[in-house]
C-alpha positions in Angstrom: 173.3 121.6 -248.4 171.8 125.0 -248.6 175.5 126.7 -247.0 177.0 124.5 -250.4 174.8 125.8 -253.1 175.7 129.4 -251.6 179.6 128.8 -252.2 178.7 127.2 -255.3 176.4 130.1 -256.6 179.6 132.7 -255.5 182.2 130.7 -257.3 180.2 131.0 -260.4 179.6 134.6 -259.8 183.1 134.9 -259.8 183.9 132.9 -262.9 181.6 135.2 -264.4 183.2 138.3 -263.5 186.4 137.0 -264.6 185.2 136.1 -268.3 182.9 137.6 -271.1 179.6 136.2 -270.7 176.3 137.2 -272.5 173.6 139.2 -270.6 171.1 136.8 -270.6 173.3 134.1 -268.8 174.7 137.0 -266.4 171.0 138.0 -265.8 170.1 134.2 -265.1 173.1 134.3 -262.9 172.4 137.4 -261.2 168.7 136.1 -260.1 170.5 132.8 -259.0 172.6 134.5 -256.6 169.4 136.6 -255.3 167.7 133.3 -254.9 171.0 131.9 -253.1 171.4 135.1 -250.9 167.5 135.2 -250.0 168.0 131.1 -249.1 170.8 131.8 -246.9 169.3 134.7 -245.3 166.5 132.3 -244.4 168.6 129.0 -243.4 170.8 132.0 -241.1 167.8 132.9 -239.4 166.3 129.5 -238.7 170.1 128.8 -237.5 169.6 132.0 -235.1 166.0 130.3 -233.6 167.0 127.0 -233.5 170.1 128.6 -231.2 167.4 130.5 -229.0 165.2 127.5 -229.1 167.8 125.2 -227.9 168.9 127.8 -225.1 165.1 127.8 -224.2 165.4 124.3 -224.0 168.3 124.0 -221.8 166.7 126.2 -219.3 163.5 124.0 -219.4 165.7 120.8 -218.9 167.6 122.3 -215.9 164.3 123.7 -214.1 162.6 120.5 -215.1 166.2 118.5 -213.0 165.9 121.0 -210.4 161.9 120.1 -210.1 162.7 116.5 -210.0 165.5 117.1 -207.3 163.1 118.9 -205.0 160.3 115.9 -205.7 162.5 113.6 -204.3 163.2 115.3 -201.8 160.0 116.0 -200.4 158.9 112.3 -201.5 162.0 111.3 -199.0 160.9 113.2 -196.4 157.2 111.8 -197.0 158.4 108.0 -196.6 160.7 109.0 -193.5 157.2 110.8 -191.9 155.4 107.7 -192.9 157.8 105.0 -191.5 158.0 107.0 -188.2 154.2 106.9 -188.0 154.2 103.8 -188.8 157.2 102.7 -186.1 154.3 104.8 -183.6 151.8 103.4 -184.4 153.1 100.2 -183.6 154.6 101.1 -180.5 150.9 102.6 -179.2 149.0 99.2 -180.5 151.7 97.5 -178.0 151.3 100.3 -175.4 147.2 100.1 -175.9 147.3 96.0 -175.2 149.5 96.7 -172.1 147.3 99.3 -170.6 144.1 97.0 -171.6 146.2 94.1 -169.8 146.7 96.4 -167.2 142.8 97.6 -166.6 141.7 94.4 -166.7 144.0 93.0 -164.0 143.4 95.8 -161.9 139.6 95.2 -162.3 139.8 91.7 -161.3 142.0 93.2 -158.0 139.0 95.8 -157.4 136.3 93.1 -158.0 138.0 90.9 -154.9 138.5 94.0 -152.8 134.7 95.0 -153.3 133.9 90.9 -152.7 135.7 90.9 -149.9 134.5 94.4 -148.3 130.8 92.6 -149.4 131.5 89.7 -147.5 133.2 91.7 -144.2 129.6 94.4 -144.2 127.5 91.2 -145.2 129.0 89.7 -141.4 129.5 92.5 -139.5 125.4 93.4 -140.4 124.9 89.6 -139.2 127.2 90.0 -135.8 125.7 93.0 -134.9 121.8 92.1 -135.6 122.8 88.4 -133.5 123.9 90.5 -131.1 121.0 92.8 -130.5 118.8 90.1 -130.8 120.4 88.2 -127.5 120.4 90.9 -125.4 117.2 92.0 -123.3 115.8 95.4 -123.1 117.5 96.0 -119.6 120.7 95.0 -121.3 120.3 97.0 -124.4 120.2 100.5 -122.6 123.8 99.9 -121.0 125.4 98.0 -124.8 124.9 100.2 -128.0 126.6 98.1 -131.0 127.1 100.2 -134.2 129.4 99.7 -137.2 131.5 101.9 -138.0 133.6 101.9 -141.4 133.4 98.5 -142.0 134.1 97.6 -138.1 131.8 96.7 -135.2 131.5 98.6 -132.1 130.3 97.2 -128.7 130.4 100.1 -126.3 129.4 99.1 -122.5 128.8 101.4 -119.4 131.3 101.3 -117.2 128.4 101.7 -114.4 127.5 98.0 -115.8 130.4 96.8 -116.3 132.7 98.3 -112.7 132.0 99.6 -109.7 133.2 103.3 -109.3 137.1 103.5 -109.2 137.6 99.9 -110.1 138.5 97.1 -112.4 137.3 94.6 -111.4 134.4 93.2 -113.6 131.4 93.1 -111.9 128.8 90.3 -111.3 125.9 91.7 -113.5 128.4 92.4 -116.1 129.0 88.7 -116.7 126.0 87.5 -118.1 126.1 90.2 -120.9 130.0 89.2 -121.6 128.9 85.6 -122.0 126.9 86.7 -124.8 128.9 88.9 -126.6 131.5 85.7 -126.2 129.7 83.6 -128.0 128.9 85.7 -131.0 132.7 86.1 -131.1 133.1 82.4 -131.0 130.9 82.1 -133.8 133.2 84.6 -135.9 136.4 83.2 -135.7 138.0 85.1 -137.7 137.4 88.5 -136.1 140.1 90.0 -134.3 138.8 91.9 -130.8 140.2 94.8 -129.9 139.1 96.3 -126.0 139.6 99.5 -125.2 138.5 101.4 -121.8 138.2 105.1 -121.8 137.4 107.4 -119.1 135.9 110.8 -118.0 138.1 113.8 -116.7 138.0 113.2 -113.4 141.4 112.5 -111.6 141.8 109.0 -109.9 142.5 108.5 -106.5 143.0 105.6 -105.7 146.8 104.8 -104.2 147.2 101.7 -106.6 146.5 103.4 -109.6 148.0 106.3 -110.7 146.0 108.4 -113.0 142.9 107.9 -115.7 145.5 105.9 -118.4 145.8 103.5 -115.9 142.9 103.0 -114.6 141.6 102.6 -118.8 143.9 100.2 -119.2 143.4 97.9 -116.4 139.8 97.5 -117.1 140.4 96.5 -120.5 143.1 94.1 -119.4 140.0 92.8 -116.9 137.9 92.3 -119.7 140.0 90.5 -122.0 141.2 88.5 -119.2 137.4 87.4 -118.4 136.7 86.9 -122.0 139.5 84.4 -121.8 140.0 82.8 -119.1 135.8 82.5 -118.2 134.2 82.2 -121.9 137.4 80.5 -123.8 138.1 83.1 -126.0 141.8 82.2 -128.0 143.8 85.2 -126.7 145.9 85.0 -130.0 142.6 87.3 -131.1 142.3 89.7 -128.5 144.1 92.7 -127.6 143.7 95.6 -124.5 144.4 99.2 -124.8 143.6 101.8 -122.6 142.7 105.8 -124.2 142.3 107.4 -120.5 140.4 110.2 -121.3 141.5 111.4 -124.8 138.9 109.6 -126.6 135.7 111.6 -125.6 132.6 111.1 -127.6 130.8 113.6 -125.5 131.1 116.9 -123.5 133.1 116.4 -119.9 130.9 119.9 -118.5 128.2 117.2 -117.2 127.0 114.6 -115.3 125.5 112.8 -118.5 128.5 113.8 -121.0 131.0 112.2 -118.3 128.6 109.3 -118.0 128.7 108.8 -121.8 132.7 109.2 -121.6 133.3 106.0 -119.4 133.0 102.9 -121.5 134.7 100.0 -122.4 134.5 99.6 -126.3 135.0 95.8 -127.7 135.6 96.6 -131.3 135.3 93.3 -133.4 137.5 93.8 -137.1 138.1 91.1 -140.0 141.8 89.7 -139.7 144.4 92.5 -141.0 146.4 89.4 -142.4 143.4 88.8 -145.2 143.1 92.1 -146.6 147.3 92.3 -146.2 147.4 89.4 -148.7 144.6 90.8 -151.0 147.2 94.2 -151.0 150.0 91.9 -151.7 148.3 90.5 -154.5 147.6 93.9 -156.5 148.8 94.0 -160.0 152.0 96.1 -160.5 152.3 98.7 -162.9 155.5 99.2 -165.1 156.0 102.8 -162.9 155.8 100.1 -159.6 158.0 97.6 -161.5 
């Protein structure tokens, strides 16, 4: 409206110029066209602004889009953080109720390992004290009955249980083998394990060849008395012979080699028990 009042006010100017008009009507004429010149002046400069303004706008809007670009993004990248953490956290919930699985199996398999090693020390303690108890005092200084790790030990003189150089089990000897037979009797499910060791000394004797032999035999004599005289089952017994390899005390004397010929009867819990309590151990996923 203002831009058609200009054209308006210059069209009249012209008319003006072009005919005889009085001075008062060209001086009401002349201020009109100040007042025209002064509005479009104005309306040119708010044109100008409102240009710049909308410029300044435009850059606003585009930093503003570029803002909002960048806040998605990050919010993107925020929700795929999140659902990984969250896919984790699941997984380790799973992995957590395994491994609690895991622990409490493999306490239940330690509880019946430390029942069973309870029970085995709870016997041996009984064998070995039955033991002691039935043998006299004489007895007592040729036997000494330890245990050892869970196993019992019945170590016997050879100068009780031979003669010098032999194997054959001797007369005194029996009634001290009748009563280790019949604590074994009572533990059936023992196995027993004899074993003859010797001193350093060579053999000589022209039907046995060196100290392994000689070790050997007298445990064979043993287990063979133990069976055939006090009705041991021979599924549970078994000889071996260390010669002398196994020392438990200095060969340089008279007492030391003493101390080195023995005949051990070692009494141990069935293998095939604690086999099956191995067997039945809880597998891991690195065993699976």
């Amino acid at each position: 409206m203002k831009f058609k009042a200009l054209f308006i006010g210059i069209a009249l100017l012209g008319m003006v110029s072009s005919s005889c008009v009085t001075n008062k009507k060209y001086a009401e004429l002349q201020n009109k066209y100040d007042e025209l010149q002064t509005t479009y002046s104005s309306t040119r400069e708010d044109l100008i602004n409102c240009n710049a303004d909308t410029r300044s706008l435009q850059q606003q809007l585009q930093s503003a889009n570029q803002n909002n670009a960048e806040l998605k993004k990050g919010m993107q990248e925020l929700k795929n953080t999140l659902d990984k953490s969250m896919d984790a956290n699941t997984q380790g919930s799973v992995n957590i109720a395994k491994l609690v699985d895991e622990i409490n199996a493999s306490n239940k398999y330690i509880k019946q390992l430390v029942d069973a090693k309870s029970k085995s020390d709870s016997l041996n303690i009984a064998l070995t004290n039955k033991l002691t108890r039935s043998l006299n005092t004489d007895e007592l200084r040729d036997v000494d009955v330890k245990v050892l790790k869970g196993v019992v030990y019945i170590s016997l003189a050879d100068n009780m249980l031979f003669k010098s150089g032999s194997y054959e089990v001797s007369s005194r000897a029996m009634e001290t083998l009748s009563k280790i037979a019949k604590i074994l009797k009572d533990y059936k499910d023992y196995d027993v394990l004899v074993e003859g060791n010797t001193d350093n000394v060579p053999i000589s004797k022209t039907n046995i060849r060196n100290n392994w032999d000689l070790s050997a035999l007298r445990a064979s004599s043993v287990v063979q008395v133990l069976q055939n005289d006090f009705g041991i089952n021979p599924k549970r017994l078994s000889a071996a012979g260390r010669g002398e390899f196994n020392p438990i005390s200095d060969n340089t004397s008279d007492v030391g080699k003493q101390r080195n010929r023995r005949t051990e009867i070692i009494i141990t819990p069935k293998l095939d028990e604690f086999m099956d309590l191995i067997d039945q151990a809880p597998e891991s996923d690195e065993t699976k």
